[in-house]
N, C-alpha and C positions, 0 to 999 in steps of 0.2 A: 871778697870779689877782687879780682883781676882790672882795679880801677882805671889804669893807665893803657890798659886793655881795651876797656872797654870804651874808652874817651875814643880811642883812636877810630874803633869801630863803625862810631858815630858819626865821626866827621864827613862821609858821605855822605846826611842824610839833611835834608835840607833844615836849616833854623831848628834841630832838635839839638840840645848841648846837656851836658849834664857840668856842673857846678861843683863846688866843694861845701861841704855843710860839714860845719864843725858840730851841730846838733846828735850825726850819727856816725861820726867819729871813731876809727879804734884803731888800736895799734895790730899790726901781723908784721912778726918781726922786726925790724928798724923802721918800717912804714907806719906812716899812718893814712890811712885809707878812711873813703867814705863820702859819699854824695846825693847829689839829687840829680835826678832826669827831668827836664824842663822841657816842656813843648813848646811846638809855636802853637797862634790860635789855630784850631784845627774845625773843617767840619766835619759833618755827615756825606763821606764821599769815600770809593773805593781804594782809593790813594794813602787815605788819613789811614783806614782801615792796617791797610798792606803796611803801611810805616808803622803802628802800633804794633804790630803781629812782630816786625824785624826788628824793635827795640827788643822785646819779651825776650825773644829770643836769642838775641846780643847776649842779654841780662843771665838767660836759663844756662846759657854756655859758659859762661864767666863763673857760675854758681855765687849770682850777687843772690844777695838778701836783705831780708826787713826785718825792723825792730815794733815793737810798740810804739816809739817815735815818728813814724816812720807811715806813709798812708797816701792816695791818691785823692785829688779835688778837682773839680772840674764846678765852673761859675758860666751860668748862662742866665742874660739881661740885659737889660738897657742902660745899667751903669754898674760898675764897679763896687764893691763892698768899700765901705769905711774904710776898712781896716782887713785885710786878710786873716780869717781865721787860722788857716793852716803857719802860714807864712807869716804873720803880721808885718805885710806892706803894706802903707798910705794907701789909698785911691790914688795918690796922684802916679805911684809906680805903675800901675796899669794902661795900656792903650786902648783904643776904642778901634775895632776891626772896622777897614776900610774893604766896601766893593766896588772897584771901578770894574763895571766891564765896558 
């Protein structure tokens, strides 16, 4: 994938970033490439939707791809897991979604 591409892509899109992950790592030519796409907290709203749809498609234009390492998670609750399965981060890395209206 077109990593530097696709970073840039993203920068319009509010609190989505993608990261560098040495996990899914490779080299293409003198580069080394390779990431994750991080959401914010997101809900069930037309919005989330439309922003989900224009990452994909960031992604499908870029011809990123996945590995067996490599996998979506999504956590809904009242608190945080121990430990991140996917990720293993702490509890304490996580935040607690605030609604003020």
């Amino acid at each position: 994938a077109k990593f530097y591409a696709i970073k840039s892509e993203m920068e319009n899109l509010d609190d989505w970033k993608i990261i560098d992950d040495i996990s899914v790592m490779r080299t293409i030519g003198f580069a080394k490439c390779g990431g994750e796409v991080v959401s914010p907290v997101c809900d069930d709203s037309k919005d989330t939707w439309n922003e989900l749809k224009e990452i994909c498609n960031i992604l499908k234009k870029n011809n990123a791809s996945s590995t067996n390492k490599t996998g979506g998670h999504v956590h809904v609750g009242t608190t945080a897991p121990k430990v991140c399965p996917t990720c293993n981060h702490p509890q304490s890395y996580f935040e607690i979604k605030n609604n003020n209206y």
